[in-house]
N, C-alpha and C positions, 0 to 999 in steps of 0.2 A: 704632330703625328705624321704628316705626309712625308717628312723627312723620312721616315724612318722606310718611306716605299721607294724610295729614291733609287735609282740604279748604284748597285753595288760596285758596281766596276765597267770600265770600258772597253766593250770590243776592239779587236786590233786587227784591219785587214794587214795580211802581210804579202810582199811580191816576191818571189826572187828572196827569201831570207829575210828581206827587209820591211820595216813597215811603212806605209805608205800616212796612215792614218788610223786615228781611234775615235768609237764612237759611239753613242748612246741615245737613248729616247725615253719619253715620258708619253703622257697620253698628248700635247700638244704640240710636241717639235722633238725634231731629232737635231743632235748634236753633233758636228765633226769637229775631230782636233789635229791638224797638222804642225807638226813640228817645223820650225824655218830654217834653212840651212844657215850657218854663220858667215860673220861676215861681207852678208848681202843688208844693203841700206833699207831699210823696213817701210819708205815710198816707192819701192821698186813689186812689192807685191802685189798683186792684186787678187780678186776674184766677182765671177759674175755668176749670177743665181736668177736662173729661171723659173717658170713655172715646173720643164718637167729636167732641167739640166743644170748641172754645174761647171764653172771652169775655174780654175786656181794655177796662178805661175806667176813668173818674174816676166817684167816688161821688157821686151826687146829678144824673150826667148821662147822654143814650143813652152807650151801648156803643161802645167805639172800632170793636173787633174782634169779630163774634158769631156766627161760623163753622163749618160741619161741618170735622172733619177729612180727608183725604186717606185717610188710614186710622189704623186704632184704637191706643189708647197704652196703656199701662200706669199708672192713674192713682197708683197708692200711693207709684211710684217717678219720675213726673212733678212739676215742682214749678218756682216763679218766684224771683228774684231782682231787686231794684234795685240797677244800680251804677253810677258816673257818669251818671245823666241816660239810662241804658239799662236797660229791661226784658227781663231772658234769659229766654226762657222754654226749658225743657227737657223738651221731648216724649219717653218711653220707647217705644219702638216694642215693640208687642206680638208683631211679626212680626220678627225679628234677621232683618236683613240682605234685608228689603225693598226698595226703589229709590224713592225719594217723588220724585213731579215736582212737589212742590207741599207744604207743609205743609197748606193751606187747598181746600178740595174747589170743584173751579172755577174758580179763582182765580189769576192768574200763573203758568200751566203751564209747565215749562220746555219747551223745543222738542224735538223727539226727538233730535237729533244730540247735546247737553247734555244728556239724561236720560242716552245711552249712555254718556255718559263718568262719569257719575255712578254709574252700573251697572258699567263696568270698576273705578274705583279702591273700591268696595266690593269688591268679588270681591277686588281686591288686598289690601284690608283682611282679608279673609276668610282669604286665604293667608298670612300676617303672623300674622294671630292661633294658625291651625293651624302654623306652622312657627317657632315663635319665633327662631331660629338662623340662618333666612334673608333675606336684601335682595329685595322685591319690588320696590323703588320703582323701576326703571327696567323690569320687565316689560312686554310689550305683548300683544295678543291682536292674532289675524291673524281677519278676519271677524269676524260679531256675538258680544260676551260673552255666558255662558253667566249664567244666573239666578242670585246668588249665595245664595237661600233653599235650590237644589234643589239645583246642580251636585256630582255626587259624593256624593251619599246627604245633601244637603243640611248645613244648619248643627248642631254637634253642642253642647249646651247642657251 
């Protein structure tokens, strides 16, 4: 059933027309997906993941990506992968069940109205996880949702 709270689709920051990257979140990590240019040898990329920053590029050249984060990850439990021609990067959120508008600090804010809905279906994530036995996925909340870090004595680790 938790499937079914899963993000529906990927945000896309774009620069200049272009996209830089796409990305998502659950109540425990946020997700980036970079696209890898062709024809670059796939030991030639890298990336480094901080507590509050990220950096992604090819070695021997500037930095694609060299960014504070939004807010702070869990480095030991943060970590990259290459797979078709896409770089996952997988942010641990040090805060469960935070609300990121943004992976990147500044950068491609979502709008408010798409942050709130990004803030409901974590809350919905949130009740899913506390109620294993029940279907949240067609839940709705009537006025603004409630913090899913605090609401109800907060997230229970």
């Amino acid at each position: 059933m938790s499937e079914k709270l899963a993000p529906e689709k990927r945000h896309s920051f774009m620069n200049n027309g272009q996209k830089v990257f796409e990305w998502d979140q659950t109540l425990d990590e946020v997700n980036m997906y970079i696209t890898l240019p062709q024809n670059v040898p796939k030991k030639l990329f890298y990336c480094s993941i901080r507590s509050k920053h990220v950096e992604v590029g090819i070695k021997g050249n500037p930095p694609y990506l060299n960014h504070d984060l939004t807010c702070p990850v869990k480095t030991d439990s943060s970590f990259w992968t290459l797979e078709d021609d896409v770089m996952h990067i997988t942010l641990q959120k040090r805060d469960k069940g935070q609300t990121w508008s943004s992976p990147i600090s500044g950068q491609g804010q979502l709008d408010p109205y798409t942050t709130d809905l990004e803030q409901k279906r974590l809350m919905l994530q949130r009740f899913q996880e506390e109620n294993p036995g029940f279907d949240f996925s067609q839940a709705q909340f009537s006025g603004s949702c409630p913090d899913p870090r605090t609401f109800m004595g907060g997230i229970h680790s």
